[in-house]
C-alpha positions in Angstrom: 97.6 73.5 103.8 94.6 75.5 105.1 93.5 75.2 108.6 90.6 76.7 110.1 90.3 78.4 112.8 94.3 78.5 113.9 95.6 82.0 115.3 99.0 83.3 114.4 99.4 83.2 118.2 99.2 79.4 118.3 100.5 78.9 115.4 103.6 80.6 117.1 103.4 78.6 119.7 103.6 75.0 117.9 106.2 76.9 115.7 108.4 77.5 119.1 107.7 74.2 120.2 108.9 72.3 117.3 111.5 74.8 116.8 111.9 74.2 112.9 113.7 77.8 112.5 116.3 76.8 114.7 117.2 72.9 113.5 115.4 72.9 110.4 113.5 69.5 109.8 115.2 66.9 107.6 113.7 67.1 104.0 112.5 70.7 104.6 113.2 73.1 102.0 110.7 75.9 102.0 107.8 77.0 104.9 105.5 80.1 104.1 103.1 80.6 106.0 100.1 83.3 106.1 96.9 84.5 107.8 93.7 85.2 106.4 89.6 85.2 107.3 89.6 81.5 107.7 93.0 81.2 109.9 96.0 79.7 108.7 98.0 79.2 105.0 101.1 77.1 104.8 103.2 76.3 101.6 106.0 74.1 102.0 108.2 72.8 99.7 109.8 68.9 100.9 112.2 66.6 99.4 109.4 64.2 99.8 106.2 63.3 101.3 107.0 61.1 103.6 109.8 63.5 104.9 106.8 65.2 105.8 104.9 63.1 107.4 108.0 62.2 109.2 107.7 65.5 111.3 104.0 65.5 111.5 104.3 62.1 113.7 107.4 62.8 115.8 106.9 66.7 116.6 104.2 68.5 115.2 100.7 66.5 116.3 102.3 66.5 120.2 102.4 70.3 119.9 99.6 71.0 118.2 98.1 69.5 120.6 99.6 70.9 123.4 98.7 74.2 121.9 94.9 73.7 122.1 94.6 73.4 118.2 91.5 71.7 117.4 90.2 69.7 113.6 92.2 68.8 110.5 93.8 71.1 108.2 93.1 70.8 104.3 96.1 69.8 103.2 97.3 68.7 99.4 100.2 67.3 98.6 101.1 67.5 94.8 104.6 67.2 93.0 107.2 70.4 92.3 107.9 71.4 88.5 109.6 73.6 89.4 111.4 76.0 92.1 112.8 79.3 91.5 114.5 81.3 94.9 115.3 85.4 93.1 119.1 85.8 94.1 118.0 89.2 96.3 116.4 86.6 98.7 118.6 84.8 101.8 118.1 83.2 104.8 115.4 82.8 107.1 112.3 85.9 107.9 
C-alpha cells in the first residue's frame, strides 16, 4: 500500500488508535511500514483478504478519519509464494 501525503505522525496516531501492536488483528501476520517522498509504505502479510478488509471496516476507516487523513491509498493485494522470517529476528519493533 502507498498513500500519499500521510505523515509518520498520523500514521502513529491511527496506529495508537487501533492499537494493532498491542491485540494484534485476527489474520495478521506481518505489518512493515516505511516513509518516503510521497508519504507512507505498508507491507502486510494476511491469512486472507477478507481478514483484511475485516479491520479496514471495523477500526481502521473510523481512525483514519479521526486522524485527519485525507484520499485513498494504492493498495494491491496479490497472493504469498512464499514467506521466509531469518531465525535472528523476534517479536515486535
Amino acid at each position: 500500500m502507498r498513500w500519499a501525503g500521510v505523515t509518520s505522525e498520523r500514521y502513529d496516531t491511527v496506529r495508537d488508535a487501533v492499537g494493532w501492536e498491542e491485540t494484534a488483528p485476527e489474520g495478521t501476520q506481518v505489518h512493515v511500514a516505511w516513509f518516503g517522498g510521497q508519504g507512507l509504505n505498508v507491507t502486510d502479510v494476511w491469512e486472507s483478504e477478507q481478514a483484511f478488509q475485516a479491520l479496514l471496516a471495523a477500526q481502521m476507516f473510523p481512525a483514519v478519519e479521526k486522524a485527519g487523513i485525507t484520499g485513498e491509498p494504492e493498495s494491491e493485494f496479490c497472493p504469498l509464494h512464499k514467506r521466509f522470517v531469518t531465525p535472528r529476528v523476534s517479536g515486535a519493533a
